[in-house]
N, C-alpha and C positions, 0 to 999 in steps of 0.2 A: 504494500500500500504506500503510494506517496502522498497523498493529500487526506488529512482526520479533522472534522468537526468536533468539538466539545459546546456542548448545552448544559447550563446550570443552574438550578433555581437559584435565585438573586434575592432570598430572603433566608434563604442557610447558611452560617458563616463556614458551616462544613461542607457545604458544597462547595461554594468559592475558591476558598483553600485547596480542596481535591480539583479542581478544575485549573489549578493553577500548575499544581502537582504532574498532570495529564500533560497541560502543554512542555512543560520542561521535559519529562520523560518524552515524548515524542518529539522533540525536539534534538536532543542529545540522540537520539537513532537516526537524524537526519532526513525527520518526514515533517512537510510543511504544514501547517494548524493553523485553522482559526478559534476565535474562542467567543463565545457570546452570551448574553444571560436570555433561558428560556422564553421569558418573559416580551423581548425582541425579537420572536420571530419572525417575520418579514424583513427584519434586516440583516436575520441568516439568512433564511431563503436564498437574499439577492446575493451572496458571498458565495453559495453550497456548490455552483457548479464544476466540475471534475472532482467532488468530495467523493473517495472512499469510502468512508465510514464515517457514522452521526454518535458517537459517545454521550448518553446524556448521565449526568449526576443529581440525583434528586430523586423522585417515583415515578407513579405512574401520572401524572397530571402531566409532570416535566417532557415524559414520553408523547405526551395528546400533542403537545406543541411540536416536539420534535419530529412529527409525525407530517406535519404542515412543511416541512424546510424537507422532509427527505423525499417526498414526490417531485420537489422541484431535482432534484437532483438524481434521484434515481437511488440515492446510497441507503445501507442497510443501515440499521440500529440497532448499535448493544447498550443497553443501559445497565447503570451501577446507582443499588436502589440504594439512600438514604431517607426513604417513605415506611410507609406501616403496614402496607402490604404488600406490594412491589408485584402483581402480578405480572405483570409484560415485563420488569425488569431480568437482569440475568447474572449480574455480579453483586457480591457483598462488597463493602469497602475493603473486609483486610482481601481479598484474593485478588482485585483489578489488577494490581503491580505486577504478579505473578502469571495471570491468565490472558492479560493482554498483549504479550510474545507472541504466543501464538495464534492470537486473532489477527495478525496484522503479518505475519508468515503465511495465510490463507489458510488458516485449520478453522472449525470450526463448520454448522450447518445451516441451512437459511431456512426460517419459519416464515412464510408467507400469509399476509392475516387480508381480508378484503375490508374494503370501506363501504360508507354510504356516501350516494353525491342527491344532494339538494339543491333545486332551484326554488329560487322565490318567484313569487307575482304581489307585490301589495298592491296593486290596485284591482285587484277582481279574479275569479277564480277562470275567466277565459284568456290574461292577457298574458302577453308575453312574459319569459321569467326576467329576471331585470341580475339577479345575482345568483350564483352558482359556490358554492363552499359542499367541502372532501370532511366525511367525519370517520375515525377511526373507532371512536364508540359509540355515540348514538347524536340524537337531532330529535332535538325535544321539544316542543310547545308546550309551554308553561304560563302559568297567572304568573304578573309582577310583583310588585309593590300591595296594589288594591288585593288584599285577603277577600276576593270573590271569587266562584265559580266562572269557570270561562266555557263556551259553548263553541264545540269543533267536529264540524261536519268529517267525516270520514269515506274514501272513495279507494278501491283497489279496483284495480287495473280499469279503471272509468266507470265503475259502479258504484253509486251509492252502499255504503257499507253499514255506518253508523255514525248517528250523533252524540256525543259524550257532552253532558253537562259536569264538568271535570276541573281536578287539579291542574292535568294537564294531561298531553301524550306522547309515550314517547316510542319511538323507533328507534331499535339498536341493533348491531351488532353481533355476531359470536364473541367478539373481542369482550364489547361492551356490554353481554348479556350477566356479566358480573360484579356491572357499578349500579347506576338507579336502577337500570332495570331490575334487577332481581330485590332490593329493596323497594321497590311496587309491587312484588309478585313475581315476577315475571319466571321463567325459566332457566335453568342453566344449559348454554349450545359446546357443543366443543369448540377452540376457538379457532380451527380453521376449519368451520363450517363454511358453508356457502349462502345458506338463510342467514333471513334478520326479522325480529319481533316489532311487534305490534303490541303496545302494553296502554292501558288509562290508567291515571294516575287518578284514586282514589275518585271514580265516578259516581255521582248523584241518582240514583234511582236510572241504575242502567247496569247491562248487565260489565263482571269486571273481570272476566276473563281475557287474559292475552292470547294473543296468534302467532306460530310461527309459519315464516311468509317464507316460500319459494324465492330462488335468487331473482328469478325475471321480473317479480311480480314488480309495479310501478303503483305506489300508496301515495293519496291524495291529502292534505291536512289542512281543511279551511274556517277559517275562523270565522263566525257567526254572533249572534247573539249581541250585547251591547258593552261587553268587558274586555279592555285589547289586553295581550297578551306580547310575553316576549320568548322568540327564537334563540333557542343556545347551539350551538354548535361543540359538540365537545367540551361542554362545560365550559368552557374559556372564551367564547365567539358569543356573544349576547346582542343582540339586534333587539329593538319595538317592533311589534308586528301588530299592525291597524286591523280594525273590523272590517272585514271581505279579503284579508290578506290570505293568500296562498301558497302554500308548501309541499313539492312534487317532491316525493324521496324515493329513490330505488336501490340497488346495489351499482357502485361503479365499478368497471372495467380499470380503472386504477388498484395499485394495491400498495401496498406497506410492509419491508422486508424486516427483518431482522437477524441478525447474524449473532448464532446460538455455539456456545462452548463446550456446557455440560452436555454429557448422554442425555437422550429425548427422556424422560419419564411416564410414566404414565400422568396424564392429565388431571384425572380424577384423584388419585391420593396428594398427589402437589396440591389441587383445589381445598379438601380437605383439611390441610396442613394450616394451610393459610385461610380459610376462614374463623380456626380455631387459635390463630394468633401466632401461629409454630413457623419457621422459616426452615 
């Protein structure tokens, strides 16, 4: 590898430090680095091209961003979790020093995880999309501020589906069928499935079972009633979204690598591990 991105959450003094850490060691091998706080991604993004590899230090949030700068560039991501669950992550802190020899020698395997791509319409559920954003866990319609119920027509593959007088709704993920979603109910997918859920968020005399949706399917989310609502994108991507506004989600043809060190595991006992606080 000649060229490594380092991402760092910018609110941990132990990331910083380790991220500082990162660029001297890969520095002193005589491979070119940049270095940026998570937090600015768009201004990695514009730096990412001919990157290698995306190192992020921090968890799994640090990873949603880093996720945004590695499509631009095509590079994989290993991340070195200082978070509290660290699911997508793949190094502790004491082992990076040790384990990143041979990630950057070409050892290692690539986990390949899909996204969702979202187009909006705020002005009417027949106009054109006006903006387009890549989520690697889910794309949520949510109530803001105002503790009201918010009212969201629901349409799969151009049908009427259902109305939710709701918290909110969200579409995720295999990735992301392990963050809100599954604290809504929702399911657990493996996470390189090819589906993604359909989950309401605590609905009002309706019914509150989630779906999971085939990869092709193309899910509707339009906002009704007289309470606006705001669009997240991965948690980090917060938009207003007006009454008539619309949100077209499907699976993208994009994806999101990861360059993996340890032997594969099984999925399911790692899962277990880690919702019972175990690493």
């Amino acid at each position: 590898m000649k060229k490594v991105g380092i991402l760092y959450h910018p609110l941990k003094e132990a990331a910083i430090a380790l991220g500082r850490d990162l660029e001297s060691f890969l520095g002193g091998r005589g491979i070119s680095t940049w270095i940026s706080s998570s937090w600015e991604w768009q201004v990695a993004r514009d730096r990412a091209a001919g990157t290698d590899l995306i190192l992020t230090v921090g968890g799994d949030g640090t990873i949603l961003r880093a996720a945004q700068v590695a499509m631009a560039s095509d590079a994989p991501v290993t991340g070195v979790n200082l978070g509290r669950l660290g699911f997508m992550t793949e190094l502790s802190t004491e082992e990076v020093m040790e384990k990143l020899p041979a990630l950057l020698s070409g050892e290692g395997w690539i986990d390949e995880r899909c996204l969702l791509e979202a187009e909006i319409s705020p002005t009417g559920v027949d106009a054109e999309p006006t903006e387009r954003f890549f989520a690697l866990n889910d794309v949520v319609v949510a109530r803001g501020a105002v503790v009201r119920l918010i009212t969201v027509d629901v349409s799969i593959n151009g049908a009427w589906f259902a109305t939710y007088r709701a918290d909110g709704v969200i579409t995720a993920t295999a990735t992301g069928s392990t963050g809100y979603s599954l604290a809504a109910g929702g399911p657990i997918l493996h996470p390189r499935a090819e589906e993604f859920l359909l989950v309401p968020v605590v609905p009002h005399l309706a019914s509150a079972y989630p779906l999971v949706l085939p990869q092709g399917t193309v899910t509707g989310l339009c906002l009704s009633g007289t309470n606006p609502a705001m669009l997240s994108i991965d948690g980090h991507m917060n938009l207003p979204m007006p009454i008539g506004a619309k949100v077209t989600v499907r699976r993208s043809r994009k994806t999101v690598r990861f360059l993996r060190i340890h032997p594969e595991t099984s999925f399911y006992t790692t899962l277990e591990n880690r919702l019972r606080g175990k690493q």
